[in-house]
C-alpha positions as YAML, in Angstrom:
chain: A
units: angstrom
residues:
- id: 1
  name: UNK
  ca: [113.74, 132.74, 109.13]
- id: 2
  name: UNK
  ca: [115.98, 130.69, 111.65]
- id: 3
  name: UNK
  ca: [119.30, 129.98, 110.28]
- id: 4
  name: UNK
  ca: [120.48, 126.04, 110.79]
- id: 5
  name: UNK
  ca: [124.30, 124.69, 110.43]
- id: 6
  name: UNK
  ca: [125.04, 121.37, 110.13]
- id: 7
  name: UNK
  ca: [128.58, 120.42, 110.55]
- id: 8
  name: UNK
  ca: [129.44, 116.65, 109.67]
- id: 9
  name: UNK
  ca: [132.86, 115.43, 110.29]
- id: 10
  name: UNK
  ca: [132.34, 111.61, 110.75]
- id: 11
  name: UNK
  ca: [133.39, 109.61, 108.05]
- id: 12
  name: UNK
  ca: [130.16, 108.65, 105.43]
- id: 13
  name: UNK
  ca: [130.86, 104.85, 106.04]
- id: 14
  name: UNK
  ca: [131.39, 102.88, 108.26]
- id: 15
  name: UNK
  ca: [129.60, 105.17, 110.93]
- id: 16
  name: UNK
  ca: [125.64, 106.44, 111.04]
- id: 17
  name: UNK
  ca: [126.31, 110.03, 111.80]
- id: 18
  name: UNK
  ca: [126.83, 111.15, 108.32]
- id: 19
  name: UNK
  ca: [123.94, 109.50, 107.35]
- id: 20
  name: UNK
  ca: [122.29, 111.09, 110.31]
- id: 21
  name: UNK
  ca: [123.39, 114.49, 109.73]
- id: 22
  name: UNK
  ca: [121.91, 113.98, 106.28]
- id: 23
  name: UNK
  ca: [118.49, 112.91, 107.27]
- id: 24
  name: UNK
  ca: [118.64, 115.64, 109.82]
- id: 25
  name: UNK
  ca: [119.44, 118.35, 106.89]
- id: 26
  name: UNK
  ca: [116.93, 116.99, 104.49]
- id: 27
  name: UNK
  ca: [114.14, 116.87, 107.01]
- id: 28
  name: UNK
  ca: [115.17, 120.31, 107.81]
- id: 29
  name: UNK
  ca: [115.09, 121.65, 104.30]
- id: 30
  name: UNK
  ca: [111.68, 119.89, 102.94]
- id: 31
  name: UNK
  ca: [109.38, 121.20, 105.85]
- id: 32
  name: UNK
  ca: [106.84, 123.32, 104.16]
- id: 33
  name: UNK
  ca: [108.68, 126.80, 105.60]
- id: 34
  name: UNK
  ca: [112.54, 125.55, 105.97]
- id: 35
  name: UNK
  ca: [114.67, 126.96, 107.88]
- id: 36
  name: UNK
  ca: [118.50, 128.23, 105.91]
- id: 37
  name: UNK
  ca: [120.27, 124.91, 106.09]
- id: 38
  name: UNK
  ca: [123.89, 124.78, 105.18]
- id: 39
  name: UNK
  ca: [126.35, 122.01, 105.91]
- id: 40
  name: UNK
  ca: [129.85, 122.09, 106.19]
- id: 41
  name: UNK
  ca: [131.95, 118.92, 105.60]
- id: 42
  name: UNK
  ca: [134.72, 118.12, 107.41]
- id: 43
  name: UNK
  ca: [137.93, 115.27, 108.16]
- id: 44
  name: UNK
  ca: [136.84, 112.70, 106.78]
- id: 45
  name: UNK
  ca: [133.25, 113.42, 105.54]
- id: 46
  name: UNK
  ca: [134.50, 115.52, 102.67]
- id: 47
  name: UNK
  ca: [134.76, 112.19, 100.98]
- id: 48
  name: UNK
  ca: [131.09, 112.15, 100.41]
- id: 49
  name: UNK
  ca: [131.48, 115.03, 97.95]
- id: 50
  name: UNK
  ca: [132.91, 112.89, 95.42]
- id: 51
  name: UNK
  ca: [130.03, 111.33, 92.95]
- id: 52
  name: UNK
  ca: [129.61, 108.26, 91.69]
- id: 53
  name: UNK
  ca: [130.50, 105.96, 95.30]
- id: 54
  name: UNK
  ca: [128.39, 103.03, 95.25]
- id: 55
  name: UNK
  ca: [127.06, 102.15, 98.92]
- id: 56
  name: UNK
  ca: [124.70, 99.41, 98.80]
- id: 57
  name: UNK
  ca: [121.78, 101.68, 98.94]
- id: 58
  name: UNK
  ca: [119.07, 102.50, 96.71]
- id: 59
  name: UNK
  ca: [119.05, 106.27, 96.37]
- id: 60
  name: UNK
  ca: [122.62, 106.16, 99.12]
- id: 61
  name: UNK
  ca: [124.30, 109.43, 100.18]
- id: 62
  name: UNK
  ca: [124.84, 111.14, 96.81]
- id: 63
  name: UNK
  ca: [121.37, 111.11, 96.53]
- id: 64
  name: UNK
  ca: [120.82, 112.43, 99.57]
- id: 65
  name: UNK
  ca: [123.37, 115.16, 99.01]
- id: 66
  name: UNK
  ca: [121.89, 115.93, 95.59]
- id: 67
  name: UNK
  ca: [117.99, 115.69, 97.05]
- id: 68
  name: UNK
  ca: [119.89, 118.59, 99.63]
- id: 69
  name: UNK
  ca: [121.26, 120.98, 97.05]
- id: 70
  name: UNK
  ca: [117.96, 120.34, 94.93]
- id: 71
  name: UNK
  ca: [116.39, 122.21, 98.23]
- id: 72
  name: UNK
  ca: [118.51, 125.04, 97.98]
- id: 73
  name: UNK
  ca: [120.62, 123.83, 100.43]
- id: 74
  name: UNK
  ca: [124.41, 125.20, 100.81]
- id: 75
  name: UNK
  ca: [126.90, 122.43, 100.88]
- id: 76
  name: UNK
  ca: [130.44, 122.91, 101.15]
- id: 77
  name: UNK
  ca: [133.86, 120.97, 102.48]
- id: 78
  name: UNK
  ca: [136.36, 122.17, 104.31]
- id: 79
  name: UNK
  ca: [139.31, 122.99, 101.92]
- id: 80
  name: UNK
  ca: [141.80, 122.01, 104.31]
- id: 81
  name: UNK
  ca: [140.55, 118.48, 104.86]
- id: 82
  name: UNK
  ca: [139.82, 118.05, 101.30]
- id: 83
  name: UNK
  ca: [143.15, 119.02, 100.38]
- id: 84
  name: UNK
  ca: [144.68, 116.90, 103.16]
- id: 85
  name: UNK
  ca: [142.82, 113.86, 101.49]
- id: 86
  name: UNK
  ca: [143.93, 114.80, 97.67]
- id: 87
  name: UNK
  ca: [140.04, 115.97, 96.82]
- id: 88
  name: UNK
  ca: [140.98, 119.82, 95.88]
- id: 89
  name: UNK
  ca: [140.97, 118.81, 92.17]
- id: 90
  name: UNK
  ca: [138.77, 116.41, 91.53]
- id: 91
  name: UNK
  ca: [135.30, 116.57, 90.80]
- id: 92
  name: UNK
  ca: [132.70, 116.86, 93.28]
- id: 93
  name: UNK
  ca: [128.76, 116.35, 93.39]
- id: 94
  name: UNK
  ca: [127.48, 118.98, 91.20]
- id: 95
  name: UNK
  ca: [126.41, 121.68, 93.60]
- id: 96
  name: UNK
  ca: [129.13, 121.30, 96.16]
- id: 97
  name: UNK
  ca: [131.69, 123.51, 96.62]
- id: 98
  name: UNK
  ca: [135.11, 123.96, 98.82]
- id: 99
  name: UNK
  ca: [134.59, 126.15, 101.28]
- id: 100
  name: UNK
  ca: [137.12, 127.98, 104.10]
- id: 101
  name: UNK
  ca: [137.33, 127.76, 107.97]
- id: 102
  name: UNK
  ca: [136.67, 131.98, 107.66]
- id: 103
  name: UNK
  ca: [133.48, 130.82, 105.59]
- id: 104
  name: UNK
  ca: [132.32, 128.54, 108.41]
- id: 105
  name: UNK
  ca: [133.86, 131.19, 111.19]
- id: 106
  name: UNK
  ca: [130.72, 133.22, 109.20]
- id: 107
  name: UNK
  ca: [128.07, 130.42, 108.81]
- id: 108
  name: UNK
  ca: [128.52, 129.76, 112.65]
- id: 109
  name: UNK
  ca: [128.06, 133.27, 113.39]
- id: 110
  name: UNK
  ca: [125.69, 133.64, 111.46]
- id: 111
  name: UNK
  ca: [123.66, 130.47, 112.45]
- id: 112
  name: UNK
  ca: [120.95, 129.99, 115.22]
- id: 113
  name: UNK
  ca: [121.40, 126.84, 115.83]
- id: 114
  name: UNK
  ca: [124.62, 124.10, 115.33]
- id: 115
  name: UNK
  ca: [124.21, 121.16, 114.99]
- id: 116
  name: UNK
  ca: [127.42, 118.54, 115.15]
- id: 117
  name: UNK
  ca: [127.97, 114.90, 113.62]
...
């Protein structure tokens, strides 16, 4: 099984590659054999881990993110930007996590492909 690593570190609004990085993940993780998708949030994209942000869109990037960790799919921001942006204690999309730079140090590693936004 190929490992995949998706690391997003545009803000979710007001640019497309979060939303991008999304699709790519989700199309990713819903093919019939999936590869191991994680995604690692960074700057300012660890705002998208906070629930209840109302975009304008029907389903709109929580429910994207929560369609992602439905498929399994390992989800975590970087503790230092979320900390940075005062998100280390409050409440994130359930099935998020924070996660380290050694974690991602690992996941990159680890992956066979990264892939940037």
């Amino acid at each position: 099984m190929q490992n995949v690593l998706i690391i997003i570190h545009a803000p979710p609004y007001g640019s497309e590659r979060c939303l991008s990085g999304l699709r790519l993940a989700t199309a990713l993780a819903g093919r019939d054999d999936p590869p191991a998708v994680k995604v690692f949030l960074m700057s300012d994209a660890t705002v998208l881990g906070l629930p209840k942000q109302v975009d304008g869109a029907t389903n709109g990037l929580q429910g994207m993110v929560e369609t992602l960790v439905g498929y399994g799919v390992d989800i975590r921001l970087c503790r230092t930007c979320a900390l940075a942006r005062g998100l280390g204690e409050l409440p994130l999309i359930p099935g998020l996590s924070i996660g380290t730079l050694a974690e991602l140090a690992q996941a990159t590693l680890d992956a066979d492909k990264v892939v940037t936004f």
